[in-house]
LUMKERO-309904 format. One record per residue (C-alpha): chain; x, y, z. Coordinates in steps of 0.1 Angstrom, whole numbers, plus 5000, padded with zeros to 4 digits. Layout:
// residues N
+-----+------+------+------+
| mol |   px |   py |   pz |
+-----+------+------+------+
|   A |    X |    Y |    Z |
...
+-----+------+------+------+
// end
This chain:
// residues 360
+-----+------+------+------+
| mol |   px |   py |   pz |
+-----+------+------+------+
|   A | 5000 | 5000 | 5000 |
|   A | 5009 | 5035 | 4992 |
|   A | 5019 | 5056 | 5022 |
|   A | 4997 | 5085 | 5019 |
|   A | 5018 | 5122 | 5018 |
|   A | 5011 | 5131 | 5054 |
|   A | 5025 | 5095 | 5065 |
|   A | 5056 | 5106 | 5040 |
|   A | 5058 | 5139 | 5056 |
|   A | 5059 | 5127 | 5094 |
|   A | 5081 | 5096 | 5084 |
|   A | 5111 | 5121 | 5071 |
|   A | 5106 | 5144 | 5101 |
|   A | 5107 | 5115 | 5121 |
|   A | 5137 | 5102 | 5106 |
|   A | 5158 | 5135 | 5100 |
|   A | 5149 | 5149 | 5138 |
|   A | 5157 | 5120 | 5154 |
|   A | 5184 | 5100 | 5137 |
|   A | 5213 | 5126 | 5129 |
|   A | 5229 | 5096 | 5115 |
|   A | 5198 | 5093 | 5090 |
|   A | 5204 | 5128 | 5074 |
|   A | 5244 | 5120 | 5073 |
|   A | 5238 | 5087 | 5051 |
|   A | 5215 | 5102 | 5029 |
|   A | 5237 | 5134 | 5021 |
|   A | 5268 | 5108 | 5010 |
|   A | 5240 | 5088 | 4994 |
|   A | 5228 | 5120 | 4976 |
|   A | 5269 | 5128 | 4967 |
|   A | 5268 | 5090 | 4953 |
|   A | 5241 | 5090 | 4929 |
|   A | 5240 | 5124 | 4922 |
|   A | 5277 | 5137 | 4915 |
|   A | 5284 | 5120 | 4883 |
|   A | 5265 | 5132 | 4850 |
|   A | 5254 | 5106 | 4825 |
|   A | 5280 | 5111 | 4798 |
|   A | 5264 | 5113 | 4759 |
|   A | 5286 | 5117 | 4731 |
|   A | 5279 | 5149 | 4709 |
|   A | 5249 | 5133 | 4679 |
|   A | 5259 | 5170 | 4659 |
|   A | 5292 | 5193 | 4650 |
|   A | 5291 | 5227 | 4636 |
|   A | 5288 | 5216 | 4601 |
|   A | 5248 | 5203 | 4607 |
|   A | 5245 | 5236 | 4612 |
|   A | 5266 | 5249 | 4587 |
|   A | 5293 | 5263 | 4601 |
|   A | 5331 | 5255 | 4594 |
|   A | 5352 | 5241 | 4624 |
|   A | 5383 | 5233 | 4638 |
|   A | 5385 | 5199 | 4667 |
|   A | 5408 | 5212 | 4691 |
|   A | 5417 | 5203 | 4724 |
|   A | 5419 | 5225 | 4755 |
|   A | 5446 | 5222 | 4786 |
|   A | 5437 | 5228 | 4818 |
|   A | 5459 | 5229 | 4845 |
|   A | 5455 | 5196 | 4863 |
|   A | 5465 | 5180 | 4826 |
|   A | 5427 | 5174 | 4812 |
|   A | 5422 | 5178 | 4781 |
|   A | 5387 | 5187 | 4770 |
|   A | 5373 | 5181 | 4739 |
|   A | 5362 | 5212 | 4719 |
|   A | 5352 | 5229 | 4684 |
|   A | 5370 | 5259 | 4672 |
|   A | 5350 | 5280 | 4649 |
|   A | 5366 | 5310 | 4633 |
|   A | 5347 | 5344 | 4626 |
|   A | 5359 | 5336 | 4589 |
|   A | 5342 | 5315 | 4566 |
|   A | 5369 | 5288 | 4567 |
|   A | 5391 | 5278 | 4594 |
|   A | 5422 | 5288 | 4577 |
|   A | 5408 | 5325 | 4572 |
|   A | 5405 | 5340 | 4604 |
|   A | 5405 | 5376 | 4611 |
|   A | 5408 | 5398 | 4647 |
|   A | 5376 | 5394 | 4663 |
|   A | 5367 | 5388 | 4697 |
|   A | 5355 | 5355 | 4709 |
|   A | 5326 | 5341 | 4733 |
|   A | 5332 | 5308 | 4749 |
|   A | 5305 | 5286 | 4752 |
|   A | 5298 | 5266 | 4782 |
|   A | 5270 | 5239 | 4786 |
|   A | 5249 | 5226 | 4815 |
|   A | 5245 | 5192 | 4834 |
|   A | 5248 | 5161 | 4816 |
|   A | 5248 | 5177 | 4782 |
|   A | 5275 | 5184 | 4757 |
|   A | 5289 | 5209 | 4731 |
|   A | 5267 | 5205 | 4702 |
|   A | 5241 | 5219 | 4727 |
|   A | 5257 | 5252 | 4727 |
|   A | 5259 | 5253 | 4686 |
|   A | 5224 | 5273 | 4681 |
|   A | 5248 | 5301 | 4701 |
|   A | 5274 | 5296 | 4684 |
|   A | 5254 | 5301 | 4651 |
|   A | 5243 | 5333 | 4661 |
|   A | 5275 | 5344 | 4674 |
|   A | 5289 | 5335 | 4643 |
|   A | 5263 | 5356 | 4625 |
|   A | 5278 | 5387 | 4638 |
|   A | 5310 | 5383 | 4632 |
|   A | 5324 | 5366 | 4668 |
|   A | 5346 | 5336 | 4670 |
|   A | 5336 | 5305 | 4690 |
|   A | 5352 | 5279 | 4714 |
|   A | 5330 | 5252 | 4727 |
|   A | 5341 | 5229 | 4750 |
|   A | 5328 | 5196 | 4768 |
|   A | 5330 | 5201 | 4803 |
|   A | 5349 | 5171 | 4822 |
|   A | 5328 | 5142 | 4826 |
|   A | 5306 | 5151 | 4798 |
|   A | 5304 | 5146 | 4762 |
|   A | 5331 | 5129 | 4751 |
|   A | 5352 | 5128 | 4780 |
|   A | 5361 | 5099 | 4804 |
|   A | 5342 | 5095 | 4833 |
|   A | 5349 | 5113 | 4864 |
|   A | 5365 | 5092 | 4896 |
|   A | 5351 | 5123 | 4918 |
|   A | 5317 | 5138 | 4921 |
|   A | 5317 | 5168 | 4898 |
|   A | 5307 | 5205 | 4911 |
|   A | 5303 | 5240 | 4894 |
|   A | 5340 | 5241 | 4906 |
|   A | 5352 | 5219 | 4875 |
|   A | 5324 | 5237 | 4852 |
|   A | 5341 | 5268 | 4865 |
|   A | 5378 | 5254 | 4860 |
|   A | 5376 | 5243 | 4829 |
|   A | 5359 | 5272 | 4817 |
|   A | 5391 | 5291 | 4829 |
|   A | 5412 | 5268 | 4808 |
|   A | 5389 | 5276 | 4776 |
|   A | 5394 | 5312 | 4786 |
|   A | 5435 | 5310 | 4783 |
|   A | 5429 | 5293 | 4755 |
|   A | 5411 | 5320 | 4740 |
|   A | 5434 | 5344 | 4752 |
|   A | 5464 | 5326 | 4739 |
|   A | 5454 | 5335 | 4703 |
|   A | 5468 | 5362 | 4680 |
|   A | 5433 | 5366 | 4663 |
|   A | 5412 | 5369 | 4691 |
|   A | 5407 | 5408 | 4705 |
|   A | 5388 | 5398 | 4737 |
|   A | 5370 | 5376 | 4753 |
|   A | 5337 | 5366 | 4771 |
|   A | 5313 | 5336 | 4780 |
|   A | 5286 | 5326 | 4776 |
|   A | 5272 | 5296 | 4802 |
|   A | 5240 | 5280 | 4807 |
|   A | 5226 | 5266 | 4845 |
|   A | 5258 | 5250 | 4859 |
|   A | 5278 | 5263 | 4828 |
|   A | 5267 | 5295 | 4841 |
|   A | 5277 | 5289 | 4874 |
|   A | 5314 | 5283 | 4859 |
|   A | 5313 | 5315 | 4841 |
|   A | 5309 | 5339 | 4864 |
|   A | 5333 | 5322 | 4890 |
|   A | 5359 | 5316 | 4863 |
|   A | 5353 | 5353 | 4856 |
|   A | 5358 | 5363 | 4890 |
|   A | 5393 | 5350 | 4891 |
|   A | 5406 | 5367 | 4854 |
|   A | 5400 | 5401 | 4850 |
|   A | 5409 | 5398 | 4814 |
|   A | 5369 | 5384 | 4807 |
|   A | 5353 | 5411 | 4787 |
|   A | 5317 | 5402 | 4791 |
|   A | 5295 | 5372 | 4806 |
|   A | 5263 | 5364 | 4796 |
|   A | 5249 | 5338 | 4824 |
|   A | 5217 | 5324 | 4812 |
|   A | 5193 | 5304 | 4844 |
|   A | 5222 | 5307 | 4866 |
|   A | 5215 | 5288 | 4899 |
|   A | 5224 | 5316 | 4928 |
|   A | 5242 | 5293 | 4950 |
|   A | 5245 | 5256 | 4962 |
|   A | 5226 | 5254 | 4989 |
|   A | 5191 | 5263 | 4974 |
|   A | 5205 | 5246 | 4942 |
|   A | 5207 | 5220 | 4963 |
|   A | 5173 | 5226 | 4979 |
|   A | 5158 | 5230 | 4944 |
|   A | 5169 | 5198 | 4937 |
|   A | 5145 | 5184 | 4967 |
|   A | 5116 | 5199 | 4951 |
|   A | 5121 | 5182 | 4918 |
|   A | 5121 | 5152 | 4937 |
|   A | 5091 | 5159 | 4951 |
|   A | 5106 | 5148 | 4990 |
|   A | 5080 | 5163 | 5007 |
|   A | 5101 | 5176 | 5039 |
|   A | 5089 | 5210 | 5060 |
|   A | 5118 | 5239 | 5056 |
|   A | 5129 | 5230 | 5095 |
|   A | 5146 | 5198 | 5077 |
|   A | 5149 | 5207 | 5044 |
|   A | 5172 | 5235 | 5050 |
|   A | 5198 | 5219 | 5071 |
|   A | 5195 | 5186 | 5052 |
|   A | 5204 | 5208 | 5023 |
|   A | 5233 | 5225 | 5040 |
|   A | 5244 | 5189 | 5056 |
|   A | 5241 | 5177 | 5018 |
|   A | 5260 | 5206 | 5001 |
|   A | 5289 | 5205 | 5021 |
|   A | 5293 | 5165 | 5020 |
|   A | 5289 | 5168 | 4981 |
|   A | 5319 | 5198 | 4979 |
|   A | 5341 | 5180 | 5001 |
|   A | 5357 | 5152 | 4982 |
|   A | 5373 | 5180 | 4956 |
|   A | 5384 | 5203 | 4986 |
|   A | 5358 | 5227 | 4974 |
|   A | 5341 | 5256 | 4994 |
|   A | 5305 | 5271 | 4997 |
|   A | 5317 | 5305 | 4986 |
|   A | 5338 | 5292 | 4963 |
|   A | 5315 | 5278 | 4942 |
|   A | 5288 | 5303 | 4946 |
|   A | 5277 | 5326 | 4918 |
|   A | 5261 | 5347 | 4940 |
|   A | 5299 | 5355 | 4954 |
|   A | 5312 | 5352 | 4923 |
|   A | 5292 | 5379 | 4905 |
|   A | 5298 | 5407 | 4936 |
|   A | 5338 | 5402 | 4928 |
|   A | 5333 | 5403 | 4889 |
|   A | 5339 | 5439 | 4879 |
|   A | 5329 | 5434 | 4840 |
|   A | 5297 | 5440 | 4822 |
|   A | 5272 | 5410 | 4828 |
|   A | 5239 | 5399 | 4812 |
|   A | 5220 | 5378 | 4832 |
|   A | 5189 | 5360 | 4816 |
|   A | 5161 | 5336 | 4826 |
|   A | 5125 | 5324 | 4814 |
|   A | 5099 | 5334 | 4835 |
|   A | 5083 | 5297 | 4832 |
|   A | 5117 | 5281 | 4844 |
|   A | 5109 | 5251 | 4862 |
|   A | 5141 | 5240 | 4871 |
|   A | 5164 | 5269 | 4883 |
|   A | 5135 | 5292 | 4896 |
|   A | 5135 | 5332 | 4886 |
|   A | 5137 | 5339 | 4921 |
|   A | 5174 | 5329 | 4915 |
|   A | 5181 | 5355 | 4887 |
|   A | 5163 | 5384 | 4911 |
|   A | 5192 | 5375 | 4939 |
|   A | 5220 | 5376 | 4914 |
|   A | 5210 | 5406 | 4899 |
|   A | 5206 | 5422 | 4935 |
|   A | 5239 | 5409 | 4946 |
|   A | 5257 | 5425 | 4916 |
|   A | 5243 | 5457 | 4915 |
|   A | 5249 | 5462 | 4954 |
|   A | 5286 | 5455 | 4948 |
|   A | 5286 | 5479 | 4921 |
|   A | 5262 | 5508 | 4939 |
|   A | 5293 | 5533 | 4950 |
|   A | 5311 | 5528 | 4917 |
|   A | 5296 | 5557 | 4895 |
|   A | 5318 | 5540 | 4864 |
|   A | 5307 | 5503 | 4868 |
|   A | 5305 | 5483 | 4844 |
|   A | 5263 | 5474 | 4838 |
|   A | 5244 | 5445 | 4850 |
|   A | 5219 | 5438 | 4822 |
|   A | 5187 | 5417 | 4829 |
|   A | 5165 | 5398 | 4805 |
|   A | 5134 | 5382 | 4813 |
|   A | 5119 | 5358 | 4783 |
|   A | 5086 | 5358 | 4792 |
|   A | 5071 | 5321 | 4783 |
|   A | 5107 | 5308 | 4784 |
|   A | 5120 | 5277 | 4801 |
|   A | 5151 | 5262 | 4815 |
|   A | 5165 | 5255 | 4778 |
|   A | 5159 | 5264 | 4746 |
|   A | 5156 | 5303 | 4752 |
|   A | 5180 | 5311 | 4722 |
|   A | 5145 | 5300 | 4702 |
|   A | 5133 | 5332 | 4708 |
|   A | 5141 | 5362 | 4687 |
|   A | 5145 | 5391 | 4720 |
|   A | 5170 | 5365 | 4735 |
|   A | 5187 | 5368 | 4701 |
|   A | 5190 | 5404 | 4697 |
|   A | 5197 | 5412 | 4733 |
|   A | 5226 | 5387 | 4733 |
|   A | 5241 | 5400 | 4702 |
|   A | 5236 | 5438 | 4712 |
|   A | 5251 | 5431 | 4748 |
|   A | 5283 | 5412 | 4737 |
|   A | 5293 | 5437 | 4703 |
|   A | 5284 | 5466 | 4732 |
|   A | 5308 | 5447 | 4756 |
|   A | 5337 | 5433 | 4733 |
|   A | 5338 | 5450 | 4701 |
|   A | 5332 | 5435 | 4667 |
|   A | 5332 | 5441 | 4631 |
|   A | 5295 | 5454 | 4637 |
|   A | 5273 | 5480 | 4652 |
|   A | 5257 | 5469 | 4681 |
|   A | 5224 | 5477 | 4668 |
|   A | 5228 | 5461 | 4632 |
|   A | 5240 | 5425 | 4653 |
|   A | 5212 | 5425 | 4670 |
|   A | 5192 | 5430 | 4639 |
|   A | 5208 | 5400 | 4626 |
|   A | 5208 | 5378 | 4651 |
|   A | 5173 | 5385 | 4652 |
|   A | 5165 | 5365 | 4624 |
|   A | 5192 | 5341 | 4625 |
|   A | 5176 | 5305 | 4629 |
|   A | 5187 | 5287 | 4660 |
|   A | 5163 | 5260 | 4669 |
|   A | 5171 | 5231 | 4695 |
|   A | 5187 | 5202 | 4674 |
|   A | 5176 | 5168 | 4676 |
|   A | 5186 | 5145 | 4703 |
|   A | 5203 | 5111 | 4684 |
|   A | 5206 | 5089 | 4718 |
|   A | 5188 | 5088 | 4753 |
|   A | 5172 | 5115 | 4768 |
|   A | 5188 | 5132 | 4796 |
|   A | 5161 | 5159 | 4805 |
|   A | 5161 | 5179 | 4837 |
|   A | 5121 | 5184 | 4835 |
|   A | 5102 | 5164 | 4810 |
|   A | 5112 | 5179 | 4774 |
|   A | 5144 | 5199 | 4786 |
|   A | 5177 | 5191 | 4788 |
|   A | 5198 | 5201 | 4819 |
|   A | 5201 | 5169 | 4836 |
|   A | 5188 | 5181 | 4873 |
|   A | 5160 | 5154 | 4867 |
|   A | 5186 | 5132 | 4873 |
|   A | 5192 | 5146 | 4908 |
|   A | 5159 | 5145 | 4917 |
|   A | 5157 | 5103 | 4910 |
|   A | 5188 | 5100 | 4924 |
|   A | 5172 | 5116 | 4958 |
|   A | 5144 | 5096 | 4958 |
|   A | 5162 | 5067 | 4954 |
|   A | 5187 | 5080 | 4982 |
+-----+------+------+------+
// end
């Protein structure tokens, strides 16, 4: 027989209030099932799109070499010209070709790309630790010196979605030399990442457990890379970023909640308040949009496009990019293998989180 939700309700209280022990176990039960992605192979390259490309690989400083696609401004690899460059960094469980539709409008205007797999995704080997924004974030530093290693790029940004976010603006925090970010349903900080992640499971625990659980649970998952908190927190990371910033989220987000982007945006603009020369913190709000997909819409298009030539330059005006990338077509591609969804329909891969904690 079913237990009925009340029963659920009082059995967790039960068992979190008086067995210590009980919320210990499931926290390195949750760091167990939950800290290593589902790794899928890219099913496109820039060419299904129609864009020429370079394979690459990018160093980082522990000696891993991720997996990436160079794709020049120019209209062949071996024609490059100046030109800044955006770095594109993907969520949870999903891969490089999932960036492309961004790439394809960045390419639109005149901006080279890098996209990379982040460790223990697309085609990487699997991970031996749990993985945290704290390798999204290091290896998007390492795609960042990559970038700025390069005679023909003029300056650099990123571009990061969910946890890819999360990377971006703590990678950003620690080199001054990123030009822009653009941080798109950015989780605000681990522990109500981490809480969100008990909603989506549906663990229907009153905030007097859920909130230490998820503090309990957020430090046991951070401490098998030597991680911190703070460290990892784009909430911190965004009030020590000086440079201009472009946060966006859908206003139907089911998965990183838009109470999320209203904290970030607060956080930055009070760390900026007595600097009369700041650089801006931008704000876009697709109304109708999700946790994915929001390059499908045509403001997300020109607002990206007008923030980034504002921010780093370009062979264009900022107002004639965003013109362009207005109508540039960049639709979700076609999934060739399993689906790895966060909600039902969407990639991001916190849907895995959420089975893994029931199943914790």
């Amino acid at each position: 027989m079913t237990r009925s939700k009340p029963g659920r309700v009082a059995g967790l209280t039960a068992a979190f209030t008086l067995a210590p022990l009980a919320a210990w176990r499931f926290a390195h039960a949750y760091r167990a099932r939950a800290g290593y992605p589902r790794r899928h192979a890219p099913d496109h390259d820039p060419s299904n799109v129609g864009l020429a490309f370079e394979p690459v690989e990018v160093p980082t400083v522990d000696d891993v070499r991720l997996p990436a696609w160079w794709i020049p401004a120019g209209e062949a690899p071996n024609e490059p010209g100046p030109a800044p460059a955006v770095l594109l960094v993907h969520g949870w469980e999903s891969a490089r070709d999932r960036t492309l539709p961004n790439a394809l409008i960045l390419h639109a205007i005149g901006l080279h790309v890098l996209t990379i797999d982040v460790r223990g995704h697309g085609e990487n080997p699997p991970e031996l630790l749990p993985l945290t924004a704290g390798e999204f974030a290091a290896d998007t530093l390492a795609g960042v010196h990559w970038l700025l290693d390069r005679p023909d790029v003029s300056g650099v940004g990123i571009l990061g979605h969910s946890m890819g976010a999360i990377g971006a603006l703590v990678a950003a925090a620690s080199e001054p030399r990123v030009g822009a970010v653009v941080a798109v349903a950015t989780p605000a900080d681990p522990y109500r990442l981490t809480r969100q992640t008990f909603h989506l499971a549906s663990l229907p625990l009153p905030d007097v457990i859920a909130y230490p659980l998820a503090w309990l649970t957020t430090h046991v998952f951070l401490q098998p890379r030597g991680h911190t908190v703070t460290s990892v927190s784009a909430s911190e990371a965004i009030a020590t970023y000086a440079g201009p910033v472009l946060l966006v989220q859908g206003t139907d987000d089911r998965v990183v909640p838009p109470s999320h982007l209203e904290r970030l945006a607060q956080r930055a603009r009070r760390a900026r308040a007595d600097d009369p020369e700041a650089a801006p913190v931008e704000v876009l709000s697709i109304d109708g949009g999700h946790h994915s997909w929001l390059f499908e819409f045509q403001t997300y298009r020109a607002v990206v496009a007008r923030f980034l030539t504002r921010a780093l330059g370009g062979p264009l005006d900022s107002n004639v990019a965003a013109a362009i990338a207005r109508d540039v077509p960049a639709v979700r591609l076609a999934d060739g293998g399993p689906g790895f969804s966060a909600l039902e329909g969407e990639p991001g891969g916190i849907r895995t989180l959420a089975r893994a904690i029931r199943n914790a």
